[in-house]
ZAVOKE-386933 format. One record per residue: residue number from 1; x negated, y negated, z of N, C-alpha, C in turn. Coordinates in Angstrom, 2 decimals. Atoms other than C-alpha are relative to their C-alpha. Layout:
<pts>
  pati   n.east  n.north     n.up  ca.east  ca.north    ca.up   c.east  c.north     c.up
   NUM        X        Y        Z        X         Y        Z        X        Y        Z
...
</pts>
This chain:
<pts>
  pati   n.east  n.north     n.up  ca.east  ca.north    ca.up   c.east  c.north     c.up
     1     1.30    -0.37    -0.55   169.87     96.95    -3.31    -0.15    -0.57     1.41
     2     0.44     0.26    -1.62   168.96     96.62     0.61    -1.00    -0.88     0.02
     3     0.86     0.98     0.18   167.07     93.58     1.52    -0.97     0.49     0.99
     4     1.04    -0.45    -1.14   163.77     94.74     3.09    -0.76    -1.29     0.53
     5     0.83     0.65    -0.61   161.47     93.23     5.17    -0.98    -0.71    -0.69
     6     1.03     0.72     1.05   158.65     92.54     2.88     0.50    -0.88    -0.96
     7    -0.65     1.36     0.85   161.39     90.62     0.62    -0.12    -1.28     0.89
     8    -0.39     0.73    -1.15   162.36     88.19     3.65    -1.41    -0.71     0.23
     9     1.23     0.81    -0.28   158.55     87.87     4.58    -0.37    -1.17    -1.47
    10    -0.06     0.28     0.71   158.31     86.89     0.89     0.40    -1.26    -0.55
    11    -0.62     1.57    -0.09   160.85     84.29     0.62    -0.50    -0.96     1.02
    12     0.40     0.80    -0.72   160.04     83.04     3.58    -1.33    -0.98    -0.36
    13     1.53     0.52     0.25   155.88     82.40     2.79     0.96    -1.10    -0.93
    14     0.49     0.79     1.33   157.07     80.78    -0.69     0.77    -1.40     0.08
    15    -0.80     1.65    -0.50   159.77     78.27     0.82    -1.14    -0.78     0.90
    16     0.45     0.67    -0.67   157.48     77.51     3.35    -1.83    -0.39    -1.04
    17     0.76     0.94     0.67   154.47     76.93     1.10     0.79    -0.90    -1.30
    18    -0.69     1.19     0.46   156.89     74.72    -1.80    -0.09    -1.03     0.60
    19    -0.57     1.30    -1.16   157.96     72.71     1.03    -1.20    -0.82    -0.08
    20     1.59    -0.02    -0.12   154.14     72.14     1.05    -0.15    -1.42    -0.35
    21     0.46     1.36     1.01   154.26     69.52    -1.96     1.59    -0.84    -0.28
    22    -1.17     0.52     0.30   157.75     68.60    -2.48     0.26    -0.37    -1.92
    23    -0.16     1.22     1.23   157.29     67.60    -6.32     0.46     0.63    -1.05
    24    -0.26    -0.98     1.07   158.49     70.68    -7.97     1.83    -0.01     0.20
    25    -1.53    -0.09     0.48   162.23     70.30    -9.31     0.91     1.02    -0.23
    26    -0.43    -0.56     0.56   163.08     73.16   -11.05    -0.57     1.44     0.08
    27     0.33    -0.94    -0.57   163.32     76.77   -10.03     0.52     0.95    -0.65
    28    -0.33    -1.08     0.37   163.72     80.15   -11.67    -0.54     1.35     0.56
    29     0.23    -1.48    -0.85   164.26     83.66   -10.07    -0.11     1.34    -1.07
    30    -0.09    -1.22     0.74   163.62     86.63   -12.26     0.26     1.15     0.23
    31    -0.19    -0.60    -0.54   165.10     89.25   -11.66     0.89     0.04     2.07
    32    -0.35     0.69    -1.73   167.03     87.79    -8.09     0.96     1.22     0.53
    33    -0.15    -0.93    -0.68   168.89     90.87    -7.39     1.69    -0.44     0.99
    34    -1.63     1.11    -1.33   171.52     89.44    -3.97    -0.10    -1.30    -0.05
    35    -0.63     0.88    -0.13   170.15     86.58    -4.25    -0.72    -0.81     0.94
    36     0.41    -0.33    -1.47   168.20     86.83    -1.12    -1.34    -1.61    -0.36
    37     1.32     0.83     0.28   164.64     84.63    -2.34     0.62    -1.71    -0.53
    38    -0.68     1.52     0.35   166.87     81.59    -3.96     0.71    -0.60     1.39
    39    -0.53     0.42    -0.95   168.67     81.22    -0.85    -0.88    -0.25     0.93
    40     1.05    -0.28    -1.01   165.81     81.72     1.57    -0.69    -1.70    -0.29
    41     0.51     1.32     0.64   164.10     78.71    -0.82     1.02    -1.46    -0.08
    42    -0.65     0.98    -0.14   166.89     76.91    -1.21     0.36    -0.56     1.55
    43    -0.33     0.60    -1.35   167.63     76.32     2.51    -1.37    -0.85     0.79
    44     1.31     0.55    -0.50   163.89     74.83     3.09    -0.21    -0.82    -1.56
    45     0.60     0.87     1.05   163.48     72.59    -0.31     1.59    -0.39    -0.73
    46    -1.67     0.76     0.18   166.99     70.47    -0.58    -0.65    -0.66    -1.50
    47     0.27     0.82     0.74   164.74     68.60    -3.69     0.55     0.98    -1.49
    48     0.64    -0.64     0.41   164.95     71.96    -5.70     1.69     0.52    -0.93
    49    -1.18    -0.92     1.08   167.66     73.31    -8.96    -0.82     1.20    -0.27
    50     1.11    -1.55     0.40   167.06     77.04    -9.36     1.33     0.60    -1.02
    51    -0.13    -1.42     0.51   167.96     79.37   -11.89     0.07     0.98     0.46
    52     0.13    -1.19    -0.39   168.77     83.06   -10.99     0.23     1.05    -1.31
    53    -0.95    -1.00     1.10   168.86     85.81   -13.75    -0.09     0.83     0.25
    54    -0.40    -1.44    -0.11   169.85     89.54   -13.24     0.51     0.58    -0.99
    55    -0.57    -1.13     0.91   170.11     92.31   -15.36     1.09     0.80     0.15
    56    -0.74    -1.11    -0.78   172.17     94.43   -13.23     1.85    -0.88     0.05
    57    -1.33     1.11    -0.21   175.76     92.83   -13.86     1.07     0.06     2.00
    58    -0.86    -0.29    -1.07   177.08     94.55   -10.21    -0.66    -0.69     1.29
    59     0.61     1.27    -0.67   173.91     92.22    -8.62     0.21    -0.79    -0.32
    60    -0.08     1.90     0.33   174.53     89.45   -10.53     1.30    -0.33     0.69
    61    -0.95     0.80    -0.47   177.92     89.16    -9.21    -0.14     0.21     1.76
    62     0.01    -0.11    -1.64   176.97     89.81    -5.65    -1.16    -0.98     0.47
    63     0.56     1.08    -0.56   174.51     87.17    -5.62     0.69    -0.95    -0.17
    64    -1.28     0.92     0.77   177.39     84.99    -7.35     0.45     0.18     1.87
    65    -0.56     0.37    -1.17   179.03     85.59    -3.53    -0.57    -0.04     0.97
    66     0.97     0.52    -0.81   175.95     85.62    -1.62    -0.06    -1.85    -0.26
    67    -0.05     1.45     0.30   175.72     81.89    -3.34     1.26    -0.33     0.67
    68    -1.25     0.65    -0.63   179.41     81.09    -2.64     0.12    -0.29     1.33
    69    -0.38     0.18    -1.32   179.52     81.74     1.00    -1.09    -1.34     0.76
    70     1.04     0.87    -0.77   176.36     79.52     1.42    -0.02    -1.60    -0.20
    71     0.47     1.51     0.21   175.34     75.87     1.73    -0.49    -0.54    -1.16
    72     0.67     0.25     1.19   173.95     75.48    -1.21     0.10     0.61    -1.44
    73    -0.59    -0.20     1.40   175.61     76.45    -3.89     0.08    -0.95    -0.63
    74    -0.17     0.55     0.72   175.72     73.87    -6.02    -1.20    -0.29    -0.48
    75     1.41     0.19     0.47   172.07     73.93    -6.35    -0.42     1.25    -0.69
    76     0.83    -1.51     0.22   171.49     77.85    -7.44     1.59     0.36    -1.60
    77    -0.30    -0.37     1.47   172.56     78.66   -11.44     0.53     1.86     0.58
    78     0.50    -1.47     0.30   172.99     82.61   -11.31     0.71     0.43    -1.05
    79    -0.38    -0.58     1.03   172.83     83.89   -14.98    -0.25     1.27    -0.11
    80     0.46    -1.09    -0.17   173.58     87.59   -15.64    -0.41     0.40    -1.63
    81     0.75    -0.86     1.21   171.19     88.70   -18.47    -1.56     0.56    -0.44
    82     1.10    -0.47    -0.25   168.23     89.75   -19.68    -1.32    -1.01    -0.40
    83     0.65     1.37    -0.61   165.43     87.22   -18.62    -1.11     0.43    -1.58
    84     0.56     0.13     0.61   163.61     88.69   -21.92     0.07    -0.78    -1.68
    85    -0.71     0.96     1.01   166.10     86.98   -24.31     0.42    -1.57     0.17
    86    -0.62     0.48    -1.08   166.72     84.50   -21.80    -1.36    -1.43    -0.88
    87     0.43     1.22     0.23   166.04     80.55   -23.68     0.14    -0.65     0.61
    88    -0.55     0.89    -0.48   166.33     78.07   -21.23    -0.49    -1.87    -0.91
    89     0.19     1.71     1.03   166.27     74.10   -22.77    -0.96    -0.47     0.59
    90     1.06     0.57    -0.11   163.49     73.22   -20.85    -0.53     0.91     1.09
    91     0.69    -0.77    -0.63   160.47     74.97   -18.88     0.44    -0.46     1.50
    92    -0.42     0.32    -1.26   160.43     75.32   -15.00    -1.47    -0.53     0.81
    93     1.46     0.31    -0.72   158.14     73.98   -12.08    -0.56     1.29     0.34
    94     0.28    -1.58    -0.50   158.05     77.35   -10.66     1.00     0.74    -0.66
    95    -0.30    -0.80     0.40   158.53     80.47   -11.22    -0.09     1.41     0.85
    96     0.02    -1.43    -0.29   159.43     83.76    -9.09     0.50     1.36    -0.34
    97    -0.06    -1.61     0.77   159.47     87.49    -9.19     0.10     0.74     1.01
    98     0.46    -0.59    -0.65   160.00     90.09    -6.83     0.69     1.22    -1.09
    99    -0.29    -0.69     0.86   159.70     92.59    -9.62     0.23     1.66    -0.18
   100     0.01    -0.70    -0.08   160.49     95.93   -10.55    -1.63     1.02     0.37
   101     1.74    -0.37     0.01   157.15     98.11    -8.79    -0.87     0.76    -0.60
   102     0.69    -1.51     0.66   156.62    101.17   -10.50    -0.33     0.08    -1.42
   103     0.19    -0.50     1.18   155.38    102.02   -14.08    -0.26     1.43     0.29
   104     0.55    -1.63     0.44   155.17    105.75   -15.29    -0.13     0.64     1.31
   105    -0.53    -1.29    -1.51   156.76    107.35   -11.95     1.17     0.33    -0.05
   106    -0.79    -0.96     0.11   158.92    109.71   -11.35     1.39    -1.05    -0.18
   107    -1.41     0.85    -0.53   162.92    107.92   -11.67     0.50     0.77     0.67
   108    -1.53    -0.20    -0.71   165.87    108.50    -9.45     1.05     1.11    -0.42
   109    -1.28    -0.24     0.85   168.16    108.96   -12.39     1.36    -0.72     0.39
   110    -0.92     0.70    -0.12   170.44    106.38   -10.48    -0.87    -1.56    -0.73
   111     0.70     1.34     0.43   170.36    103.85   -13.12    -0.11    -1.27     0.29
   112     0.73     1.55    -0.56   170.80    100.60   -11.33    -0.95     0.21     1.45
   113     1.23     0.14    -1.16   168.26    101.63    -8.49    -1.21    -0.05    -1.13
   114     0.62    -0.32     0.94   166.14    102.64   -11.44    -0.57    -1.33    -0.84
   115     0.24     1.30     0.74   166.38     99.09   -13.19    -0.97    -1.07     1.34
   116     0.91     0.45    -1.21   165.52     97.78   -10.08    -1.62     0.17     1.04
   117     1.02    -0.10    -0.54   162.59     99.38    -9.12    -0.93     0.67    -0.45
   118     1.26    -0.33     1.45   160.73    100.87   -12.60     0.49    -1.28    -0.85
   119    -0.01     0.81     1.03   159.67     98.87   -14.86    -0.05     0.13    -1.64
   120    -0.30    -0.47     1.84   160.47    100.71   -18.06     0.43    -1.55    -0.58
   121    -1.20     1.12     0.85   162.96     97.25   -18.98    -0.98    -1.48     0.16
   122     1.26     1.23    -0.27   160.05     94.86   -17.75    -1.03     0.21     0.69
   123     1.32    -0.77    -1.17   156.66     95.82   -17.24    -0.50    -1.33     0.39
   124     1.00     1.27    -0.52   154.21     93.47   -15.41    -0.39    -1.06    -1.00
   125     0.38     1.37     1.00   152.61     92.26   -18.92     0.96    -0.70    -0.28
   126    -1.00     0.83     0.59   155.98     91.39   -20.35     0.06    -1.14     1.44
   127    -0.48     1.00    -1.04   156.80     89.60   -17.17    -1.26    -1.20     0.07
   128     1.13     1.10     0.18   153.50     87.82   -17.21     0.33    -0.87    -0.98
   129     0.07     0.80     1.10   154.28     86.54   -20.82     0.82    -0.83     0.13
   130    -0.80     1.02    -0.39   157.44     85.19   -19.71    -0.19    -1.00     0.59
   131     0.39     0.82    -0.98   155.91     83.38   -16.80    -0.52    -1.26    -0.91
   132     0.67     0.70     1.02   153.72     81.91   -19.38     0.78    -1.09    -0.86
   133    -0.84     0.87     1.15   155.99     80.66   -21.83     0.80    -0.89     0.68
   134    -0.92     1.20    -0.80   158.21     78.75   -19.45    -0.34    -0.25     1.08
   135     0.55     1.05    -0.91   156.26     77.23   -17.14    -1.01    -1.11    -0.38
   136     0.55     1.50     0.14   155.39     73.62   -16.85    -2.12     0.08    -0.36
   137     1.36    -0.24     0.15   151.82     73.02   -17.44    -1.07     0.03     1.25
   138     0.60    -0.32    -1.96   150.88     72.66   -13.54     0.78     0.13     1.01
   139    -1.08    -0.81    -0.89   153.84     74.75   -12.51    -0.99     1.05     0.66
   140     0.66    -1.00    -0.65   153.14     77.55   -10.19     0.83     1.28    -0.35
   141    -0.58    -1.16     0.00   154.62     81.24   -10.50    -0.39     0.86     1.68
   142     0.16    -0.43    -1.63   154.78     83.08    -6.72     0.49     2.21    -0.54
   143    -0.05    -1.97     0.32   154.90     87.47    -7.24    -0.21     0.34     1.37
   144     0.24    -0.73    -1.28   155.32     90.15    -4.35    -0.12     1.44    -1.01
   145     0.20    -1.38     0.60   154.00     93.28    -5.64    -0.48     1.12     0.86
   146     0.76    -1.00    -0.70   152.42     96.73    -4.27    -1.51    -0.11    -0.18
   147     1.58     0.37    -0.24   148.89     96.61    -2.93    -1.03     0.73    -0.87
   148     0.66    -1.21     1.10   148.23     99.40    -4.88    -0.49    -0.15    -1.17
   149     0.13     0.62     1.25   148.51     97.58    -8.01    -1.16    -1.40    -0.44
   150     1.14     1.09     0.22   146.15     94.79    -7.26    -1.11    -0.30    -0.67
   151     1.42     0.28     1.11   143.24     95.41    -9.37     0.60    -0.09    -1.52
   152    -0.61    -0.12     1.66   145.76     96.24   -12.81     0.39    -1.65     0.25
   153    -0.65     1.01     0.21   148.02     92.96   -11.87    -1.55    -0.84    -0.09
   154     0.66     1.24     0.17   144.50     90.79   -11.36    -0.51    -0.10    -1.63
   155     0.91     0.04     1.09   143.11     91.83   -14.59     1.34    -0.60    -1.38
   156    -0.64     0.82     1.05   146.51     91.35   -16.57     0.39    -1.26     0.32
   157     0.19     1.25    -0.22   146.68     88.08   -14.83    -0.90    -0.89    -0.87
   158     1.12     0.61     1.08   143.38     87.17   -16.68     0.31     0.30    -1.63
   159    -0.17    -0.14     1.58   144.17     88.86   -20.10     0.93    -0.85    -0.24
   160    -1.43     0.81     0.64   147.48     86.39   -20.29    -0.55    -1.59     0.45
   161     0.55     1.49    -0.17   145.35     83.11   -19.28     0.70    -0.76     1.02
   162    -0.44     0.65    -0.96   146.72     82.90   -16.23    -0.93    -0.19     1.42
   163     0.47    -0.17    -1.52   145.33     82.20   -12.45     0.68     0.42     0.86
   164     0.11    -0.64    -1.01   145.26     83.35    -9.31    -0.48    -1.46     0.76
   165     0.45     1.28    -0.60   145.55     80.22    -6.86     0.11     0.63     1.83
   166     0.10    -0.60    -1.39   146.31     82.38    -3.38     0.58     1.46    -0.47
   167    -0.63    -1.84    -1.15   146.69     86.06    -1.93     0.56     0.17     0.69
   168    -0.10    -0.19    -1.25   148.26     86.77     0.52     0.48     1.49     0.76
   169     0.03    -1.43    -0.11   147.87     90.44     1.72     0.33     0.60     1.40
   170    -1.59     0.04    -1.24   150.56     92.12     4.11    -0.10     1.67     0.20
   171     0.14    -1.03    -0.70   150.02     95.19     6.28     1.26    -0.13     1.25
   172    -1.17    -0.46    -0.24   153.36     96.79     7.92    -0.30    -0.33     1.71
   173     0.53    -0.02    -1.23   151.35     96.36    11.23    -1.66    -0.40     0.19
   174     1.39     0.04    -0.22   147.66     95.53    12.38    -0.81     1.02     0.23
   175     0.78    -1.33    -0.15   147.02     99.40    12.69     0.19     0.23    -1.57
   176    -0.36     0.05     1.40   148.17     99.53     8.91    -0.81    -0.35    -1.03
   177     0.58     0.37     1.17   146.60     99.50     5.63     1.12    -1.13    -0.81
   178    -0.48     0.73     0.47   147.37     96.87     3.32     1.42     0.46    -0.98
   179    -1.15    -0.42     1.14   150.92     97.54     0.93     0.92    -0.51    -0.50
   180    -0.13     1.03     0.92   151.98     94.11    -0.42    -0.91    -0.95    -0.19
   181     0.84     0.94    -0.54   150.39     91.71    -1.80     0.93    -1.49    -0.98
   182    -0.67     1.19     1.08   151.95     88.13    -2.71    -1.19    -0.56    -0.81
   183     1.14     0.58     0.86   149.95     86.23    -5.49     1.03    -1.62    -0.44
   184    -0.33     1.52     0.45   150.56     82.36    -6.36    -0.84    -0.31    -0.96
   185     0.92     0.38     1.23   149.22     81.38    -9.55     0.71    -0.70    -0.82
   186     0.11     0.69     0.73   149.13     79.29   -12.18    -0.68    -0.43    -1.85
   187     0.33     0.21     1.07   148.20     77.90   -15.96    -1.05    -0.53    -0.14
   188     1.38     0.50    -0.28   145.40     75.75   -14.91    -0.93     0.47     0.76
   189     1.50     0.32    -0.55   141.84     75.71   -13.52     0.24    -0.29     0.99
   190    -0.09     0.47    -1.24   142.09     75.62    -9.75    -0.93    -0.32     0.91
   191     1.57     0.12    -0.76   139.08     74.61    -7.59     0.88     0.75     1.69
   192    -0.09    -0.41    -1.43   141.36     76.10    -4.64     0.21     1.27    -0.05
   193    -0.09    -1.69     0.01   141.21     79.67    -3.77     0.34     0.52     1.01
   194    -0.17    -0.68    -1.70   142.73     81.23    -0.62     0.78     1.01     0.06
   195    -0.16    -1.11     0.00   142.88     84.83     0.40     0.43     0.34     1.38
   196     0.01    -0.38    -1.63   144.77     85.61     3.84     0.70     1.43     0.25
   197    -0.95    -0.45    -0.05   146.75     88.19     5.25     1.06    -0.04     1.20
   198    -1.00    -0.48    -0.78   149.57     89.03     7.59     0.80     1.21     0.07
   199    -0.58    -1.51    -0.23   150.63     91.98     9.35     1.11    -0.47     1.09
   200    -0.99     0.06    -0.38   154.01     92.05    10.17     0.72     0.56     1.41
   201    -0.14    -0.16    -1.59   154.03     93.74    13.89    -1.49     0.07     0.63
   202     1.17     0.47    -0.66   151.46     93.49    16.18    -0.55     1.70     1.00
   203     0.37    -1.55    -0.26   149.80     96.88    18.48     1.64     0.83     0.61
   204    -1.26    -0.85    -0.87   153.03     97.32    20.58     1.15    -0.38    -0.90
   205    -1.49    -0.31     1.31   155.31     97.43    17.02     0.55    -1.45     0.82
   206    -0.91     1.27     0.23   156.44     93.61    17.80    -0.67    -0.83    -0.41
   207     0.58     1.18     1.09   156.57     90.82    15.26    -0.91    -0.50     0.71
   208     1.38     1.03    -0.38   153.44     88.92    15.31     0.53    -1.40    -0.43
   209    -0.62     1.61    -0.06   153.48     85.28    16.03    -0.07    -0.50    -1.43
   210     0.48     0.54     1.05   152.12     84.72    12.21     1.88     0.25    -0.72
   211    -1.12    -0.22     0.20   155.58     86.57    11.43     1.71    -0.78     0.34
   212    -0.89     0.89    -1.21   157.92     84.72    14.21     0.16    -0.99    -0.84
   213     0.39     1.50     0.20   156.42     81.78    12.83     1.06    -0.28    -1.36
   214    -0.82     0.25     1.34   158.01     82.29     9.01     1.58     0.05     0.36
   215    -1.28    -0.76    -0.31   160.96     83.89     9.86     1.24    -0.41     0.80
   216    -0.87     0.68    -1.02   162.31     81.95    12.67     1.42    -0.51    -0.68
   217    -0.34     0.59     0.39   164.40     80.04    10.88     1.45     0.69    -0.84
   218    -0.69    -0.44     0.91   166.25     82.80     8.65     0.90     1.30     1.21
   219    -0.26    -0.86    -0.72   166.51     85.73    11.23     0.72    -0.34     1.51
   220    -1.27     0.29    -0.75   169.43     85.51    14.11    -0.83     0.27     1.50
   221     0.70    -1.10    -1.57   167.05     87.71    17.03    -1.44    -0.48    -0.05
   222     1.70    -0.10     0.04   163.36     85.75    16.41    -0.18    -1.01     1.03
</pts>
């Protein structure tokens, strides 16, 4: 699968808020695909063991050499199976997702684009329940989803007794309607609530400084 832009912004935000607190150990990717979000995290939070699991056995081994070539391999697990059978021996601090987007749309018929980007094999609730069950008790879970979906994901957020601790809502440009939105949440009661966004070019189609700002760090030309 092609690593887009909105992934990249993605990783980026969630390394750079982690980094935030430092106190979270233990990291699982659901669904990780290349590979792309563990690495992104792992190169900004040296404190941090992650998990990776993939369904797709022809991603799992291509994040297997995305890991190899990098610095930090010895910190990033990547197991290839299915994250709904998937016991680990003990829960995590966090927990990410950049999950399949679609329910009940049209497919492809190419089945690993298909796994990758309907969620026939993991819809949102299931993925919620997972979140649930293996995370710490004031772990966090981090999601990039379509904007579109924002009112279904907040409400099955609430039916699974989970929170909503930030937004952060992502327009392709500042002439642009909104069409991701990340969500950070949690198991507990949060007294903090924060809703921002970022638009990823600015009037004359170049990155905005809010963009620059994440990105610097990962991208070769910022």
């Amino acid at each position: 699968m092609k690593v887009t832009t909105d992934a990249c912004l993605f990783g980026a935000w969630m390394a750079a808020d982690i980094q935030q607190t430092q106190n979270s150990k233990t990291l699982l990717d659901i669904g990780t695909g290349t590979g792309l979000l563990t690495l992104m995290i792992a190169q900004k939070n040296l404190h941090l063991d992650i998990d990776a699991i993939e369904i797709d056995s022809a991603a799992a081994e291509q994040s297997k050499e995305n890991r190899n070539a990098g610095t930090w391999k010895n910190r990033i697990n990547i197991i290839h199976g299915d994250v709904r059978s998937f016991k680990p021996a003990n829960k995590y601090d966090l927990i990410i997702s950049n999950p399949p987007f679609y329910e009940n749309e049209l497919q492809s018929g190419n089945k690993q684009r298909d796994t990758a980007h309907h969620s026939k094999y993991l819809t949102m609730d299931n993925l919620l329940q997972i979140i649930k069950l293996n995370l710490v008790e004031d772990g966090n879970f981090y999601l990039l989803l379509p904007y579109k979906r924002k009112d279904e994901i907040e409400k099955l957020v609430v039916d699974n007794n989970l929170i909503i601790v930030k937004k952060i809502c992502i327009r392709q440009s500042v002439n642009h309607d909104y069409f991701r939105i990340i969500i950070k949440g949690g198991l507990k009661n949060s007294t903090v609530k924060e809703e921002k966004e970022i638009s990823i070019r600015d009037n004359e189609q170049k990155y905005t400084n809010d963009f620059i700002g994440l990105l610097k760090d990962y991208y070769l030309h910022l």
